[in-house]
Structures are given as structure tokens and as C-alpha cells.
C-alpha positions as CSV (number, residue, x, y, z in Angstrom):
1,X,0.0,0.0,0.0
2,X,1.0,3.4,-1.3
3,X,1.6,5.8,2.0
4,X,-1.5,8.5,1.5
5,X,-0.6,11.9,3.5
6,X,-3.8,13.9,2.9
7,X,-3.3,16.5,0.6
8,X,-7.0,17.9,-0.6
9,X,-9.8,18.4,1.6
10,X,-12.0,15.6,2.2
11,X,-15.4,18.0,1.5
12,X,-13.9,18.8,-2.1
13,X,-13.1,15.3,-2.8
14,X,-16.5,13.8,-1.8
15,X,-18.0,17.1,-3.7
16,X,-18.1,15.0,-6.8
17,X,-20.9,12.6,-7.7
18,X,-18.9,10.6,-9.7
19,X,-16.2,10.3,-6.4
20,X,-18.9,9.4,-4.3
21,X,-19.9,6.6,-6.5
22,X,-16.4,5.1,-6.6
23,X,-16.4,5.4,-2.6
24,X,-19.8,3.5,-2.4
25,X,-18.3,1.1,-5.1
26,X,-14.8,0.8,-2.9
27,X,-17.2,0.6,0.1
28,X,-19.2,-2.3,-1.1
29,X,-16.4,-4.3,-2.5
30,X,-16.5,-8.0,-1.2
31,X,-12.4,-8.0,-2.5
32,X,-11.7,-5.2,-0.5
33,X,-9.8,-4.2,-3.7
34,X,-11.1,-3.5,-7.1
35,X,-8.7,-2.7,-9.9
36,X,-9.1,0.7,-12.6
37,X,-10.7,-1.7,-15.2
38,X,-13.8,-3.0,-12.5
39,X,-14.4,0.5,-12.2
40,X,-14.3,1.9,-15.5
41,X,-17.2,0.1,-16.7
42,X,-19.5,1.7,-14.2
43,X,-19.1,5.1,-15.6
44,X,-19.5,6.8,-18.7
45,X,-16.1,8.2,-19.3
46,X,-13.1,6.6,-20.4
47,X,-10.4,5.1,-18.1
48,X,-8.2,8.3,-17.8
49,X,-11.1,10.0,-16.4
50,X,-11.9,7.4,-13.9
51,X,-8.3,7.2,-12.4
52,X,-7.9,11.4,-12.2
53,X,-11.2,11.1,-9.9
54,X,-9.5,8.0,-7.8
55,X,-6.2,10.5,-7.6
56,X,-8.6,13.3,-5.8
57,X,-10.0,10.7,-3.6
58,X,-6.4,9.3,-3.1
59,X,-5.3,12.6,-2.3
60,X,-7.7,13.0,0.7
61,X,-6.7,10.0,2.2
62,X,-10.2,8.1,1.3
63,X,-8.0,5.4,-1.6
64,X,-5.3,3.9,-0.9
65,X,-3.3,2.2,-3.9
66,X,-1.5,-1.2,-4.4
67,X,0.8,-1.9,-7.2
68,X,0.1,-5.6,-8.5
69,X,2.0,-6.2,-11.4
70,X,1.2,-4.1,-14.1
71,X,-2.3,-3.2,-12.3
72,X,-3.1,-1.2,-9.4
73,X,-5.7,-1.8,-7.4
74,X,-7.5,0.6,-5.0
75,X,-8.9,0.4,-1.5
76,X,-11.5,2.5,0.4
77,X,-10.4,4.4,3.8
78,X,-12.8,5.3,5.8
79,X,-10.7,7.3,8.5
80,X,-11.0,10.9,6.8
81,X,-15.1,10.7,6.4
82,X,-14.5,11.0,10.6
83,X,-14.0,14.6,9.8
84,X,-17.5,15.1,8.3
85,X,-19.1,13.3,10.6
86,X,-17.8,14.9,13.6
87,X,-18.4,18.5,11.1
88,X,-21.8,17.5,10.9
89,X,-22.6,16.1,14.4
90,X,-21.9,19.4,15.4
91,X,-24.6,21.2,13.2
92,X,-27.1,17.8,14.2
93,X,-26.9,18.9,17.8
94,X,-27.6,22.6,16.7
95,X,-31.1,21.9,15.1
96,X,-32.1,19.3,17.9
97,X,-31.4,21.7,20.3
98,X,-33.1,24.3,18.7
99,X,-36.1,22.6,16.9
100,X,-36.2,21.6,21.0
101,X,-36.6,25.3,21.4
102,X,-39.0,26.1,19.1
103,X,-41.5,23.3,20.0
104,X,-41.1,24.6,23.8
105,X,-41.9,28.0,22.7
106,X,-44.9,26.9,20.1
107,X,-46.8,24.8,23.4
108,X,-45.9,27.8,25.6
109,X,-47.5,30.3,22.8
110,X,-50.7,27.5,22.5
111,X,-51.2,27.5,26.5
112,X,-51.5,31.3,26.8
């Protein structure tokens, strides 16, 4: 396995439909591993296209990347999705607590 050091933002990788499909497809992988040409076949764009999206997702840590002969096969991380789910946790807790609020307010308003 290729050593991935995050260099892009997570929230710009996963931006891209087409990067979250590969991540769903890396997810769901009984091999753990699926090489470029499994993938390619799902998408409508050529090879080329297909690995410059895997880069991006390599890039923020979510691939990693194993040389097997001529082929390289690729490997879903789920560590850096952490970082939006703790991001988003945060912003869950806001609108409980304040859809809490607002129904506290509404019975108050309806008993008066």
C-alpha cells in the first residue's frame, strides 16, 4: 500500500458525484480491492477520467493504492469521512437543540 498523506480536503473530494460513486463502489467491494478496469465500466467516461477522480479521492486520504504487477488496485479508507461526521454532528446537535426550542416555545405560545 502506497503511503497517502492527505493533501486535498476531504469535503472537495467527496463534492463530486462521480467520487462518491467510486467510494460507495470501494465501500461495497467484497475484495476489498477492485482494480481501474472494474471501475471503468461503471461510468461513462473513459479510463483516464476514472483514475484522475480516484487521484482526488487518493489525495484525501479516502484510496489507498497497491501496485500488482502491471495493475493497481485501489482500496477504500474510511478514517478521513470521521472529519464530516464529527463536522456534521456538530450542526445535528444545533437543530435538535433548537427545533427543541421552538416546540417549547410553540406549546408555551398554544397555553397562553
Amino acid at each position: 500500500m502506497s503511503v497517502n498523506h492527505p493533501t486535498r480536503d476531504v469535503f472537495d473530494a467527496i463534492a463530486d458525484p462521480t467520487r462518491r460513486q467510486l467510494i460507495r463502489l470501494l465501500a461495497e467491494a467484497e475484495t476489498e480491492e477492485l482494480p481501474l478496469h472494474e471501475l471503468t465500466p461503471v461510468f461513462p467516461m473513459g479510463r483516464t477520467a476514472v483514475s484522475k477522480h480516484l487521484t482526488i479521492l487518493k489525495e484525501a486520504g479516502l484510496v489507498q493504492d497497491r501496485k500488482v504487477g502491471r495493475e493497481t488496485r485501489y482500496k477504500f479508507n474510511v478514517a478521513p469521512l470521521r472529519e464530516i461526521q464529527d463536522w456534521l454532528s456538530f450542526y445535528d446537535k444545533f437543530w435538535r437543540t433548537n427545533l427543541l426550542r421552538l416546540d417549547q416555545l410553540l406549546k408555551e405560545d398554544l397555553e397562553e
